[in-house]
Every structure is written in structure tokens, then in C-alpha cells.
C-alpha positions as CSV (number, residue, x, y, z in Angstrom):
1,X,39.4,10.5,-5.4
2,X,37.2,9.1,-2.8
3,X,35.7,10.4,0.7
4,X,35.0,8.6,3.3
5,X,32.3,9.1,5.9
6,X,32.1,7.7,9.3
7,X,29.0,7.4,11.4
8,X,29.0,5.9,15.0
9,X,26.0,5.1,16.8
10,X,25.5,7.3,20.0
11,X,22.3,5.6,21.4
12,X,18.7,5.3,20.5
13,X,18.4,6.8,17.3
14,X,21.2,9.7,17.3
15,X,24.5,9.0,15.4
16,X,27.8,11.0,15.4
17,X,28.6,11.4,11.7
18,X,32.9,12.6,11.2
19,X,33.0,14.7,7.9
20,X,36.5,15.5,6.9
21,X,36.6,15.8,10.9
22,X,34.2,17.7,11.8
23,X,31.1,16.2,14.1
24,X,27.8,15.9,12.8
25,X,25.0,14.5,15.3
26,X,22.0,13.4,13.4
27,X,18.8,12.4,15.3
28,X,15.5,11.1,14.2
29,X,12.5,12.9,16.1
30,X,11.1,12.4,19.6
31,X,7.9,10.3,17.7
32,X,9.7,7.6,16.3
33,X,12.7,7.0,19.0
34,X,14.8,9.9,18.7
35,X,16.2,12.5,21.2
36,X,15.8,15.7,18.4
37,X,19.5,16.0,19.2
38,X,20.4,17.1,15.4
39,X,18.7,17.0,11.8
40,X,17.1,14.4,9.7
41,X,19.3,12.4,7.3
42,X,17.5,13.4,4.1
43,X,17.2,17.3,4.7
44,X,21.1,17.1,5.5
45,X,21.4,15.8,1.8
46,X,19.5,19.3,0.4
47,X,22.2,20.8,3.0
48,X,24.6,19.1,1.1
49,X,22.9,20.2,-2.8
50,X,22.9,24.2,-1.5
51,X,26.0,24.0,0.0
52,X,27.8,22.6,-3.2
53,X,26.0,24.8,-5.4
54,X,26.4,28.0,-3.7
55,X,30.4,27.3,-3.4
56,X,29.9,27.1,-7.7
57,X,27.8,30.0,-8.1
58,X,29.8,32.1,-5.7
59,X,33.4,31.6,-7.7
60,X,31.7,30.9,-10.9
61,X,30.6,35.2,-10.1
62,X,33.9,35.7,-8.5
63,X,35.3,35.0,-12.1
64,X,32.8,37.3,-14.4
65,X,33.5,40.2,-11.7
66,X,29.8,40.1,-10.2
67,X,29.7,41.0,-6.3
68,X,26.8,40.6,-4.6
69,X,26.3,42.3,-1.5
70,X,23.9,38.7,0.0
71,X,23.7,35.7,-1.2
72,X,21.6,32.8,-0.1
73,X,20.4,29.5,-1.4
74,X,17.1,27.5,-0.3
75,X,16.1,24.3,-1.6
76,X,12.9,22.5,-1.1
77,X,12.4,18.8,-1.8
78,X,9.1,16.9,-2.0
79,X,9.4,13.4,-0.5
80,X,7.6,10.5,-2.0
81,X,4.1,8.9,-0.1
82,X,5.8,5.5,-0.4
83,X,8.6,3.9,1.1
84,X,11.5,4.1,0.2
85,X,10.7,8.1,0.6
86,X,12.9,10.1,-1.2
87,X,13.1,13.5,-3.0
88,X,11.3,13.5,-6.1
89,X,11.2,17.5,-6.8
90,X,13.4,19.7,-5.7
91,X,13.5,23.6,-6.0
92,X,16.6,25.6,-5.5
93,X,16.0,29.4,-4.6
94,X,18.6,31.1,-5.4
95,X,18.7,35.2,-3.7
96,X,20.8,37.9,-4.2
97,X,21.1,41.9,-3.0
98,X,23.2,44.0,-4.6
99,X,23.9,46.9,-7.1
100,X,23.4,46.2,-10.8
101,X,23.7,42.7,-10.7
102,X,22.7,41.2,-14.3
103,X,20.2,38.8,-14.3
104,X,22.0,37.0,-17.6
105,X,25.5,36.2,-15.6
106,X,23.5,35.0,-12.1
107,X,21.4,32.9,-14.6
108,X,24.6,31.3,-16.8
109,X,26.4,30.8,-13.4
110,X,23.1,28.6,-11.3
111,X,22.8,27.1,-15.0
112,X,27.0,26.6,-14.8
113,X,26.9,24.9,-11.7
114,X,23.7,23.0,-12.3
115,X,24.4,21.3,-15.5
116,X,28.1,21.4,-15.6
117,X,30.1,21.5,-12.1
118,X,27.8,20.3,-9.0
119,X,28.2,16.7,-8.5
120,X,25.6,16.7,-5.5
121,X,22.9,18.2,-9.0
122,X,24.1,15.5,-11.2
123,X,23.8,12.7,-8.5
124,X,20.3,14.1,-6.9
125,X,19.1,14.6,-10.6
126,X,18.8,10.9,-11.4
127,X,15.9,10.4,-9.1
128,X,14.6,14.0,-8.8
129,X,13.8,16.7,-11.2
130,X,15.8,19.9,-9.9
131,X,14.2,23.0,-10.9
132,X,15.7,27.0,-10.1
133,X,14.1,30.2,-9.5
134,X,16.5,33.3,-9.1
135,X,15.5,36.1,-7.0
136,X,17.5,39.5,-7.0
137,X,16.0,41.5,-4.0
């Protein structure tokens, strides 16, 4: 299976990205050219990390019966202080409300998707060491 990607240049330093078609504008900031018209590359690939590993923890919880009543997924990534910057550490926050959810089944379904089913973990993981924290609220 592949995806493809397209990204047209919009002016200055603001691209229109087509995803599966939908329109993504990405824009660099004001200081170095850019119109602040949409995000950064890089955070849009810890966008792209939450996203996929929320989708996994979500059904992976759908499957042991486990309902929360919130959900939401932050993740923090440390660039480098030379170029080429990228994310060396990354934390993913992982926070839940909800009645008697069991802290064993939310931690074997962010380790499922983690280790096993997240391909934006395994391919973020050979440059970066991902570490999680789960928070039931």
C-alpha cells in the first residue's frame, strides 16, 4: 500500500498540502518569510503520532469493553540545537475521565499501540526515544 502526498507552493513560504483530499496550509512564521497562515511542518508530524495513536488506543479499548467518558492525547517533542533539527524526545500524554477505568487495560492498550500497531511510533522511534505517561482524571 502506498500514500501519496501532494504539496503546492502557494507563495512565500506557505504550501497547500492535499491529504487523502483534504487541504492542509502550512506556513513558516512571520520571522523567517512566512505569512503564519497554518502550522509548522514538524509539530504537524506529532499531529500525525497522537492522531495514529489515539485511533489505536481508542478501538484497542473499544475491544476490552473500556468506555471513557474523555479522552485526549498530548505529545511533546524536544528538537535538537543543531541542524538538521529534529525530535529527539518525545512524550505522549495520554488522559482519560471516566468511571472505573483500570489503569492495567489503558496501560496494555498505549503499550498495544506503541510497540505493536502505530506505524507513525515505530517510524518516529528510530530517531527519538518516545516515552508515555497516563493520566486518569
Amino acid at each position: 500500500m502506498n500514500n501519496k502526498v501532494d504539496v503546492t507552493w502557494t507563495g512565500d513560504m506557505s504550501f497547500e498540502a492535499d491529504v487523502n483530499g483534504f487541504k492542509i496550509v502550512i506556513d513558516a512564521d512571520e520571522k523567517v518569510g512566512g505569512q503564519n497562515k497554518g502550522p509548522r511542518p514538524k509539530p504537524l508530524t506529532l499531529a500525525s503520532l497522537g492522531g495514529c495513536t489515539a485511533m489505536d488506543v481508542v478501538s484497542i479499548l473499544k475491544k476490552m469493553r473500556v468506555e471513557p467518558t474523555w479522552f485526549n492525547v498530548e505529545v511533546d517533542g524536544e528538537l535538537t540545537e543543531e541542524h538538521p533539527k529534529y525530535y529527539h524526545k518525545i512524550l505522549v500524554t495520554y488522559t482519560f475521565k471516566g468511571e472505573n477505568l483500570d489503569m492495567e487495560k489503558l496501560e496494555k492498550a498505549v503499550s498495544l499501540s506503541q510497540e505493536r500497531y502505530c506505524g507513525v511510533s515505530e517510524l518516529l522511534r528510530k530517531g527519538a526515544e518516545i516515552t508515555n505517561k497516563i493520566i486518569i482524571l
